[in-house]
C-alpha positions, 0 to 999 in steps of 0.5 A, a space after each residue: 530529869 535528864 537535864 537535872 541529872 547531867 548537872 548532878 553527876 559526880 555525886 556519891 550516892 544514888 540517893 542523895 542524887 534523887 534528893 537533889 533531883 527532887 530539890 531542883 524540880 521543886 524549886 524550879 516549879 516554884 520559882 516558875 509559879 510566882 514569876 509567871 504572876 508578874 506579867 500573866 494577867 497583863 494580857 487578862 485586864 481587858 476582859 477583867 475590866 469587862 466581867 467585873 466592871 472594873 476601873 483604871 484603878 481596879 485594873 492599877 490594883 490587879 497588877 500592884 496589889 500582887 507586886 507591893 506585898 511581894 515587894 513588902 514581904 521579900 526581906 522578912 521572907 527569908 529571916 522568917 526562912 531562917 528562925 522557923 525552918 526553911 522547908 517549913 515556912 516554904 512550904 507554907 508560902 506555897 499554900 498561901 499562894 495556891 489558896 490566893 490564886 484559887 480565891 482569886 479565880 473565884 472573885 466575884 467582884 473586882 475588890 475581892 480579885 484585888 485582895 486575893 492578889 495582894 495574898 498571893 503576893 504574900 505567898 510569892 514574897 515567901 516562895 520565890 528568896 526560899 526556893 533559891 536558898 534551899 536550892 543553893 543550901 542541897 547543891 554541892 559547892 561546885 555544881 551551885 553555879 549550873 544549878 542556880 543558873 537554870 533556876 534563873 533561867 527558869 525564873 526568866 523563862 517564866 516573866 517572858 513567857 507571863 503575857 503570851 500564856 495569860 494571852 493563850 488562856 484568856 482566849 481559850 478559856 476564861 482570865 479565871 483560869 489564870 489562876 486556876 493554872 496554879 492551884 493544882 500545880 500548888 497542892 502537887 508541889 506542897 506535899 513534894 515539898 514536905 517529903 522531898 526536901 530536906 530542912 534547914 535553918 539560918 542564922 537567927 536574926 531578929 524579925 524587923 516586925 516595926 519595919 515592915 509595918 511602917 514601909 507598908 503603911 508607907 508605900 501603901 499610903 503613897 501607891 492609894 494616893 497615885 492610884 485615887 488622885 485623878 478620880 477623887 482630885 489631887 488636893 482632896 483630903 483623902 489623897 493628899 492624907 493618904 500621900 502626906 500619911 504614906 510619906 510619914 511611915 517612910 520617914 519614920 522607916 528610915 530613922 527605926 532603920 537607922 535606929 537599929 543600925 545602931 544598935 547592931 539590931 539587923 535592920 532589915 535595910 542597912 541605911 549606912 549602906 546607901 552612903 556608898 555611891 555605888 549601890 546608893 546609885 545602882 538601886 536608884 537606877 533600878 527604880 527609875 528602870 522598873 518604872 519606866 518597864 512595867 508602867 508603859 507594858 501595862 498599857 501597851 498590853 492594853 492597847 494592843 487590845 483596845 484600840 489595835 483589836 487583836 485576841 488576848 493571845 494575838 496581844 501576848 504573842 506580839 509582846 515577845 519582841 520585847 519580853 522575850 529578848 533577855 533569853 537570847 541577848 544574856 548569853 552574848 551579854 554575860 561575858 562581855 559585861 565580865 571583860 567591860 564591866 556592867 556600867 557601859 551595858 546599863 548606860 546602854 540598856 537604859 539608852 536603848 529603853 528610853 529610845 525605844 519609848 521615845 519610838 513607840 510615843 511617835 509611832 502609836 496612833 489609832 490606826 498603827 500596824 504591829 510592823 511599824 511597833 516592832 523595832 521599838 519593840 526589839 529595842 527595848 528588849 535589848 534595852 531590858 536585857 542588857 540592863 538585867 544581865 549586869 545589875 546583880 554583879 554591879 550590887 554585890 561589887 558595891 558592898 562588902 562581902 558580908 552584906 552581898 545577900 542583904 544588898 541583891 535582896 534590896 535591889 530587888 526589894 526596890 525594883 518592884 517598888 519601880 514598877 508599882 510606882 511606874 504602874 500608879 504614875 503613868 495609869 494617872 497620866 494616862 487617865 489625865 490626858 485620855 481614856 478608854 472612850 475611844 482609840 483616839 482618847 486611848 491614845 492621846 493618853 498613851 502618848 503622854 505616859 509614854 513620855 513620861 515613862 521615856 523621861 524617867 528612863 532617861 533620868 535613869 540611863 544619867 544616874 547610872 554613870 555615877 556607877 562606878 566602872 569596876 567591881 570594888 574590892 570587898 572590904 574584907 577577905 571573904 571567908 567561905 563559909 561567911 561568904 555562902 550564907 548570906 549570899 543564898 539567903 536573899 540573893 535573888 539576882 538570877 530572877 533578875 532575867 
C-alpha cells in the first residue's frame, strides 16, 4: 500500500486517492493471477500425467488449451470491455476464471482438466487487456507511466516466478492446488472489483463475432492436426481434415478481415497493416520466438524431472536462470534500447536464444548435471530479455499513431499463437525421435526438438533485420485525447516481461 500511495501522491482528494489505491491493487492482482497461469502447471505435467493417465498429447492440451482461447479471445476481449462496461465485463472475466481454475482443481480425468483450462483461458483473454485499461483510464495522465510500469512488472513477476510456485505447490501439496490458489484470491477480487472501481466504457465498435469464430476453427484445426498426427499417422483423414479444415478458416479469416477493412467495419485484425515491413516483420519474429521458448520450456521443465530426478520444486527453482533473467536484465536494457534502437537487442536476444538451444541439444544427456545447463540457461534468459524489452516500442514505431493498441493487441495475439504452435510442433518431433520409455529414449527426442526449436529461433534472429532500425514517424500528429484511448484499450506491451 505504501509503494502504491508513494506513486499517487499529488492527487487532490483523499478519496479519489483510495480509489486509485484500490484500482491498482486490483488490477495488480488481476494481472498477476492470469500470467501466473502460463508457466504454473509446467512443472505439474509429470504428476498430472502420472494421477490422470495422461498422454504427451493431454499433456500438449493442459499447456495449449489455456493459451489458444486467451490467444483467440484477446482482441474481442476488449471491444466486449467497451459496449458493455469495462468494470462489468472484467468483473465477469474473473469469475470465469476462478469458476474454471475451481473446475479445473476438481478434474477427474485429463479431458475434463483440458476443458476447464481452455475456460480459464477465456476468463484470462478477458481479464488481463482489462485490468490494464481500467488502470490506465483511473491514473492521472502524469502518474500513468509509474502505474503501468508496476503493473508490467508485476505481470513479469508473475511469468517468472509461474514454474518455481507450480514446483513449491506440486511438492508440497498436490498439482490440484494449483489452481485451487486462485479461487480464493478470485471470489476476493470480484466483489472489490464491483465496489471499488469505477466503471467506464469505450469506443463502441462493432464485435468481430464472424472473425473470432473463423480464427478459432482455424487454429484449432491446425494446433489438433499437430497434436494427433503422431498418434493416429500424419496422412490419416482425420489429421490431414483436421489441418486441411484449420488452414480453410484462416483463409476464410483473412479475406472477412480484408472484407471489413473495406468496408470501414473495425476488423478485428486490420490486414492492411501487414503491408508495412515493419510490423509485418516484428509480428513474424514474435511468432518464431514464442515457438522456440515455450516449445523447448515444456520439455525441459519435464526433463528436469524424468530423466535428472529432482522434486517438481527442485525443477522450479533450477528454471530461474532462464525465467528469471527479464527482472534483472530490462532495467540495464531499457535505456539502451532507447539510445540504439530495438533491432540490435533483438538480433541480439534472438542470437543469444538459438545459442542458448544450440548448448543445451549438445550439453543434454542421460546423465547431465544442473551445472553444466546452467550457462545455457543464462543465455537464453538474456536472450528472452533482450528481446521482450524492445518488442512493444518497435510495434508501436511501426503503425500510425491511431492504430498503436490494435497493433501491441496483435502482437501479443501472435505471440501466444507461437507458443502453441511451438508446444504442438516440438511435442511431435519429440514423441517421433523418442518417448518418455526411459532417460535415454527421453533424451534422443529432446535432442531433435531442441534442434528444431534452435532452427526456428534462428529463422527469427534473420527475420528480425528486416526490422527497421528507428522508431518511424506517425503518419499523423498525435492528438492526446486519440492517442490515450486506443492505446489503453489493448496495448498489453508491458505483460510482455
Amino acid at each position: 500500500m505504501e509503494v502504491v500511495s508513494h506513486y499517487l501522491e499529488g492527487t487532490p482528494m483523499t478519496t479519489d486517492r483510495n480509489r486509485l489505491t484500490w484500482t491498482f491493487i486490483v488490477t495488480c492482482l488481476a494481472a498477476f493471477m492470469t500470467s501466473l497461469d502460463n508457466l504454473v502447471v509446467t512443472m505439474a505435467l509429470p504428476a498430472i500425467r502420472e494421477d490422470l493417465g495422461a498422454s504427451l498429447a493431454g499433456l500438449e492440451w493442459t499447456v495449449n488449451a489455456y493459451t489458444l482461447s486467451f490467444a483467440v479471445l484477446l482482441l474481442p476481449a476488449a471491444t466486449l470491455g467497451d459496449r458493455l462496461g469495462r468494470r462489468r465485463v472484467f468483473a465477469a472475466g474473473l469469475a470465469i476464471f476462478t469458476l474454471a481454475s475451481a473446475a479445473a482443481a476438481l478434474a477427474p480425468t485429463i479431458g475434463t482438466l483440458i476443458a476447464a483450462r481452455a475456460v480459464q483461458g477465456v476468463g484470462g483473454a478477458i481479464v488481463l487487456p482489462l485490468s490494464m485499461t481500467l488502470l490506465s483510464a483511473a491514473v492521472p495522465a502524469e502518474r500513468r507511466g509509474a502505474a503501468l510500469g508496476i503493473w508490467g512488472g508485476v505481470s513479469g513477476l508473475a511469468i517468472a516466478l509461474g514454474p518455481l510456485v507450480g514446483g513449491a505447490i506440486t511438492q508440497g501439496a498436490a498439482w490440484q492446488w494449483i489452481f485451487w490458489l486462485n479461487v480464493p484470491l478470485g471470489l476476493a477480487a470480484i466483489p472489490l472489483a464491483f465496489t471499488r472501481l469505477t466503471e467506464s466504457r469505450g469506443p463502441s465498435s462493432r464485435l468481430d463475432i464472424a472473425g473470432t469464430v473463423l480464427v478459432s476453427l482455424g487454429l484449432l484445426g491446425i494446433v489438433l492436426g499437430l497434436v494427433r498426427g503422431q498418434d493416429h499417422g500424419w496422412t490419416s483423414g482425420s489429421v490431414l481434415g483436421s489441418i486441411i479444415v484449420g488452414a480453410v478458416a484462416l483463409v476464410a479469416f483473412v479475406a472477412w478481415e480484408m472484407r471489413s477493412e473495406r468496408r470501414r467495419e473495425a476488423p478485428m485484425l486490420p490486414v492492411s497493416l501487414f503491408r508495412r515491413r515493419g510490423f509485418a516483420a516484428v509480428n513474424a519474429v514474435s511468432v518464431l520466438f514464442s515457438f522456440g521458448m515455450f516449445g523447448s520450456i515444456f520439455l525441459l521443465s519435464q526433463y528436469l524431472q524424468n530423466v535428472m530426478g529432482y522434486t517438481p520444486l527442485g525443477a522450479g527453482l533450477r528454471t530461474l536462470p532462464w525465467t528469471a533473467m527479464p527482472l534483472i536484465v530490462a532495467p540495464i536494457a531499457g535505456p539502451l534500447s532507447d539510445r540504439i534502437g530495438g533491432r540490435p537487442l533483438m538480433v541480439t536476444g534472438l542470437a543469444m536464444m538459438t545459442a542458448g538451444l544450440v548448448w543445451l541439444r549438445v550439453e543434454l544427456s542421460p546423465d547431465t548435471t544442473f551445472l553444466a545447463l546452467v550457462p545455457a540457461f543464462l543465455i537464453s534468459g538474456i536472450g528472452m530479455a533482450l528481446f521482450f524489452v524492445p518488442v512493444a516500442n518497435v510495434v508501436m514505431g511501426s503503425v500510425p499513431t491511431e492504430y498503436e493498441g490494435v497493433a501491441s493487441g496483435v502482437n501479443n495475439a501472435f505471440r501466444e499463437v507461437g507458443g502453441v504452435f511451438g508446444i504442438a510442433v516440438l511435442a511431435s518431433v519429440f514423441a517421433a525421435a523418442g518417448g518418455y520409455a526411459n532417460a535415454v529414449e527421453f533424451t534422443d527426442g529432446l535432442h531433435v526438438a531442441l534442434t528444431v526449436g534452435a532452427a526456428v529461433t534462428g529463422a527469427g534472429m534473420l527475420c528480425s533485420l528486416l526490422v527497421p532500425r528507428h522508431r518511424a514517424a506517425p503518419a499523423t500528429e498525435p492528438n492526446e485525447e486519440h492517442f490515450a484511448e486506443p492505446a489503453i484499450r489493448l496495448g498489453l506491451e508491458p505483460a510482455q516481461l
